[in-house]
C-alpha positions in Angstrom: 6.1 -19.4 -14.3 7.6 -20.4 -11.0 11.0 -18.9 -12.3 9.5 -15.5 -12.5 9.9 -14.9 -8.6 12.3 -17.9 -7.7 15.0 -14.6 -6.7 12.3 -12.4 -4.8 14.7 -13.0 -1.8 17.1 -10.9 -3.9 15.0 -8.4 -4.7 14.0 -7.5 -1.1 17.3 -5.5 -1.3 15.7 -2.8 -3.6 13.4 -1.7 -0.7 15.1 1.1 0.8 17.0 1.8 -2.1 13.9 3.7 -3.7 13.4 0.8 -6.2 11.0 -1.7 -6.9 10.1 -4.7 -9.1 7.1 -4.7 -11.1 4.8 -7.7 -11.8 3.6 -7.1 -15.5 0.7 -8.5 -16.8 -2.5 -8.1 -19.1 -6.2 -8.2 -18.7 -6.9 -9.1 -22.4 -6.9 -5.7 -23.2 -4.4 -3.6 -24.9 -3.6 -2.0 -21.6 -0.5 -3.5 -19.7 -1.1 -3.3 -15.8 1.1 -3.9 -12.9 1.8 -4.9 -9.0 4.6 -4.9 -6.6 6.5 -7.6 -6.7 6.6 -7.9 -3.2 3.0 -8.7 -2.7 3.2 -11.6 -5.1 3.7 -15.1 -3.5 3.5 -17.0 -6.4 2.3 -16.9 -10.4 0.1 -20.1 -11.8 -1.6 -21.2 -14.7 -5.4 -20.9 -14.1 -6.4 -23.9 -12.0 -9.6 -25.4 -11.1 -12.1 -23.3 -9.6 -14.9 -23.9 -7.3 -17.7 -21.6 -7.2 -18.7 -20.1 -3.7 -22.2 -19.5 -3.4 -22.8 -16.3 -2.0 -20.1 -14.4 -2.2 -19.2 -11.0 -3.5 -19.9 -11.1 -7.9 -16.2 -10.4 -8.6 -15.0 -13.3 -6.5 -15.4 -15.8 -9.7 -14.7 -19.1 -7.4 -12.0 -20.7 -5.2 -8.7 -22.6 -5.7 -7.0 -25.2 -3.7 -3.1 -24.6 -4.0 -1.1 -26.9 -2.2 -3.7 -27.6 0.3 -5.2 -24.0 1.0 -8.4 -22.9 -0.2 -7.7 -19.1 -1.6 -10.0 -17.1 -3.2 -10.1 -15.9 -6.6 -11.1 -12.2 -8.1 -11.7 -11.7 -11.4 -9.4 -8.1 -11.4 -10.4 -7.1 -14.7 -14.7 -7.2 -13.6 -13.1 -5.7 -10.0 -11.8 -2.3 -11.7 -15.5 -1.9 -14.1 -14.7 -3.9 -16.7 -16.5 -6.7 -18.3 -15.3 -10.3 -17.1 -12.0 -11.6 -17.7 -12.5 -14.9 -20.2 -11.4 -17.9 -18.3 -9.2 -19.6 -21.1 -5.8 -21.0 -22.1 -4.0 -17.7 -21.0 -5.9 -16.8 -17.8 -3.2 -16.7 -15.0 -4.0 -16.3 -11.3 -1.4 -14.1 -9.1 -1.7 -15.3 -5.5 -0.9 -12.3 -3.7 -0.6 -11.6 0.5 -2.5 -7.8 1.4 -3.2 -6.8 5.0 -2.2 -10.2 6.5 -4.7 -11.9 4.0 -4.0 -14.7 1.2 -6.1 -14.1 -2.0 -5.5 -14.8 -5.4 -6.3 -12.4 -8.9 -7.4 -13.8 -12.4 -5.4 -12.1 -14.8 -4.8 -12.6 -18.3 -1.4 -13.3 -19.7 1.5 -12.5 -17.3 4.1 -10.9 -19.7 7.7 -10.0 -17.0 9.3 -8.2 -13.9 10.7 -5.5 -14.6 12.8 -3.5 -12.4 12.5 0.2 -11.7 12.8 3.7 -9.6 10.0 5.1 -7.5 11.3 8.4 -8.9 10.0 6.9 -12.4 6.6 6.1 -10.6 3.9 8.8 -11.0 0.4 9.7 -9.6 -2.6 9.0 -11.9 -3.0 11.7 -14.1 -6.2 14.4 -12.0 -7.8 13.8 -15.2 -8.4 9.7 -14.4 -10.3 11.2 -11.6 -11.3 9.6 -7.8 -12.8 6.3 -8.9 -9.8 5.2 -10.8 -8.8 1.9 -9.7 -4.5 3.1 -9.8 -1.9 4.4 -7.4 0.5 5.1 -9.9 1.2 4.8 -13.4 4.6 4.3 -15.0 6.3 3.8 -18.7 8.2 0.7 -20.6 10.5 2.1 -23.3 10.9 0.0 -26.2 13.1 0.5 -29.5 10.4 2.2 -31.1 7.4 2.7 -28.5 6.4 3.3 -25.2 3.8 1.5 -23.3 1.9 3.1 -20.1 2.2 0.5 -17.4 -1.0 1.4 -14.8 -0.5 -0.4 -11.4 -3.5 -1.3 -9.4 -4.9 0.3 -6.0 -5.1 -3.5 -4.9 -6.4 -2.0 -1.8 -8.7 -0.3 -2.9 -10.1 -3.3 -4.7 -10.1 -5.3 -1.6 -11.4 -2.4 0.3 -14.6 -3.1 -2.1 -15.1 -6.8 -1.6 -14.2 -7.2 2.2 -15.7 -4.6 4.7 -13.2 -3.3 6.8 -14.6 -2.0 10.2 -13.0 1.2 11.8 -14.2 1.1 14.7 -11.9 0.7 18.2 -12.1 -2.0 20.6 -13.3 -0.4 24.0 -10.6 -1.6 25.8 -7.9 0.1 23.9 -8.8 3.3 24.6 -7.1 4.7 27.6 -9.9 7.8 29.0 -7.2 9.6 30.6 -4.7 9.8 27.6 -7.1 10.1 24.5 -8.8 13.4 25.8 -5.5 15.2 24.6 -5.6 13.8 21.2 -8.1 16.5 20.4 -6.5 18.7 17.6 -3.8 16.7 17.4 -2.5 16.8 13.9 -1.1 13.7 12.0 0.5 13.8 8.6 -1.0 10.0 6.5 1.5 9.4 3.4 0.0 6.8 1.4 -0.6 7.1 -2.7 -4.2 4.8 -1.8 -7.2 7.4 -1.1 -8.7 4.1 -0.1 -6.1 3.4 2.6 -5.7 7.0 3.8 -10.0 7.0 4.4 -9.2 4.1 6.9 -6.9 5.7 8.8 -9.0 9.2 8.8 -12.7 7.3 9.5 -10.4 5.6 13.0 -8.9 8.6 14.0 -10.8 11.6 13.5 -13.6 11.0 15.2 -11.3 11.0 18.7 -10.8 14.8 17.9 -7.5 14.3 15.6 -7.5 16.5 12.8 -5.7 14.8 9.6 -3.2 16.1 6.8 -2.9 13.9 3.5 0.1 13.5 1.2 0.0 11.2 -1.8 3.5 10.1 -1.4 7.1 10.4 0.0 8.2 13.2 -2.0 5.3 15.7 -1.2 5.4 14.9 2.4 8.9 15.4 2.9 8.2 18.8 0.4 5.3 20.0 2.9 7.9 19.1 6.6 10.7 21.5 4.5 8.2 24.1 3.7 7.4 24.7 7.2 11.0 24.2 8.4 11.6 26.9 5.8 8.9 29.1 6.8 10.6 29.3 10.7 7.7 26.4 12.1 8.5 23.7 14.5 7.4 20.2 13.0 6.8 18.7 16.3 4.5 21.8 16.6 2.9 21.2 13.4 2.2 17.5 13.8 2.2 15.0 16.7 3.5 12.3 14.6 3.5 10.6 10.9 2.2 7.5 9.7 3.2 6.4 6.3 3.4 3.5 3.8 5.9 2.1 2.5 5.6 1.6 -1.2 4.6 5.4 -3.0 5.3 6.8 -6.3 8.6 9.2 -6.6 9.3 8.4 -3.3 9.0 5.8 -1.0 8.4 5.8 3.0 11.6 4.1 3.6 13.7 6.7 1.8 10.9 9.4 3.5 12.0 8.1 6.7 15.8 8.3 6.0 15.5 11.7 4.9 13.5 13.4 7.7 16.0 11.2 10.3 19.1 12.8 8.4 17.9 16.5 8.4 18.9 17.5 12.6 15.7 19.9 12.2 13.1 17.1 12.4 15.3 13.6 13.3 13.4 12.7 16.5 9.7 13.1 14.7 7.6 10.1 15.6 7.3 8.1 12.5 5.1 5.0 12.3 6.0 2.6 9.0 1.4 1.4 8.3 2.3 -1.2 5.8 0.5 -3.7 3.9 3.7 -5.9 2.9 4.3 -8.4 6.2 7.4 -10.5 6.9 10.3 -10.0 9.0 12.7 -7.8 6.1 10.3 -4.8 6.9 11.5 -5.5 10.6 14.4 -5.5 9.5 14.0 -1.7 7.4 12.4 -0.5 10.5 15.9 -0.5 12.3 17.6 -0.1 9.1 16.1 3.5 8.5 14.8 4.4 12.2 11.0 4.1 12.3 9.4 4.1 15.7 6.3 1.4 15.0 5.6 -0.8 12.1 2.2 -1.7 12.2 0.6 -3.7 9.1 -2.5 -2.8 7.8 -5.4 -2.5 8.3 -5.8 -2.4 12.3 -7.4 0.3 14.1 -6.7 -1.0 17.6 -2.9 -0.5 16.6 -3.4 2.8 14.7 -5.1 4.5 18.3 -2.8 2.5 20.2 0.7 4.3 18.3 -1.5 7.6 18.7 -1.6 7.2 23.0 1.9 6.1 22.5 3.1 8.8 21.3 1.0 11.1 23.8 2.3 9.5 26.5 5.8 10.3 25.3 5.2 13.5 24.4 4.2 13.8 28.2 
């Protein structure tokens, strides 16, 4: 199993390149689901669990790998569905999301597969707001076609660990924050879940939001008003956006808006979930202003005085 990601180094390269790798795997159903590679540290055989009294009911125990106790949730009872059966083909996927180590229970873990954001798509309306995906995408065999449905990991977490969005007091600079009423920020991020966070900590200092669900229709919505005569630094102080979206990711997002003269110097801020220093590295590569990792509503006000003060 360890063989499956023994070249993730290698695949770093895809980011930025609107391309991504896919972690495939089951949750005995006939439904084949999917993460990002990138959030996957390592793939084991399911180990030894110890239950933890008290905690949430789709936290199923904890596992001691290597000397660290991570936590283990049972995805398939996380996204509504009845307990996964703990037996010779559970799997767990120990995964890193918003600086935290936790692990999933999964059933059999079938391949990587490498792909295009541009072959990533929203959820169908029809799955409506309590669906448990970002995206969905396809695998073409020689005679069929399977629908690959990638989880809204944050969303699960979102669930099991309260996130609190309030700001510390001392962040807030009084004589700055006054003039972030009104203010309008465009949020791309293809997780409702992750765009709520960043609206609950900002709009209550006054700042009125605009959503997009990924790269492609934000960068359609900053040509439509360019089209239509408008300033964007009139239209919106600033951007924050993720990095991983269907048809469109924020790196290539970022590369575009930087390579069209009519909106280069907009104030973009890179609000990931993947750590490490290769996003660093992307952030120079393709000309963000801020990475900031998620989810941290100090940093989220602090990027928004930033920018103020420039804009000053």
């Amino acid at each position: 199993m360890s063989n499956l990601l023994a070249s993730v180094d290698q695949r770093t390269q895809l980011v930025g390149e609107n391309r991504l790798e896919l972690l495939i795997f089951k949750l005995n159903s006939r439904h084949l689901f999917a993460i990002n590679v990138f959030k996957v540290r390592e793939v084991l055989s399911l180990p030894k669990l110890n239950k933890l009294p008290g905690s949430h009911p789709t936290i199923c125990g904890v596992a001691t790998v290597r000397g660290a106790t991570i936590p283990v949730i049972d995805l398939r009872a996380a996204i509504g569905m009845r307990p996964l059966e703990q037996d010779e083909n559970a799997n767990i996927i120990i995964t890193e999301y918003n600086r935290t180590i936790q692990a999933f229970l999964v059933g059999q873990v079938m391949n990587i597969v490498n792909t295009s954001w541009q072959d990533i798509q929203p959820p169908p309306t029809t799955a409506g707001k309590n669906n448990y995906l970002t995206a969905i995408t396809h695998l073409n065999h020689k005679d069929d076609c399977d629908i690959v449905e990638i989880i809204d990991v944050e969303k699960v977490l979102a669930e099991i660990i309260h996130y609190d969005v309030s700001v510390s007091a001392d962040i807030i600079d009084d004589q700055i924050i006054t003039q972030a009423v009104n203010q309008r920020i465009l949020i791309v991020d293809d997780s409702i879940t992750a765009r709520n966070q960043i609206k609950d900590t900002l709009e209550p200092f006054g700042i009125q939001i605009i959503e997009a669900a990924n790269g492609l229709q934000a960068l359609n919505l900053l040509k439509q008003w360019l089209d239509e005569g408008k300033s964007v630094y009139d239209e919106i102080l600033m951007m924050f956006t993720d990095a991983e979206m269907p048809e469109m990711d924020g790196y290539k997002l970022t590369h575009e808006v930087r390579s069209d003269p009519r909106m280069k110097d907009l104030f973009i801020t890179l609000n990931t979930s993947l750590s490490g220093n290769f996003n660093e590295a992307m952030v120079q590569k393709v000309g963000c202003n801020r990475l900031i990792s998620k989810f941290q509503p100090d940093l989220l006000l602090d990027v928004v005085q930033e920018r103020l003060r420039q804009k000053q």
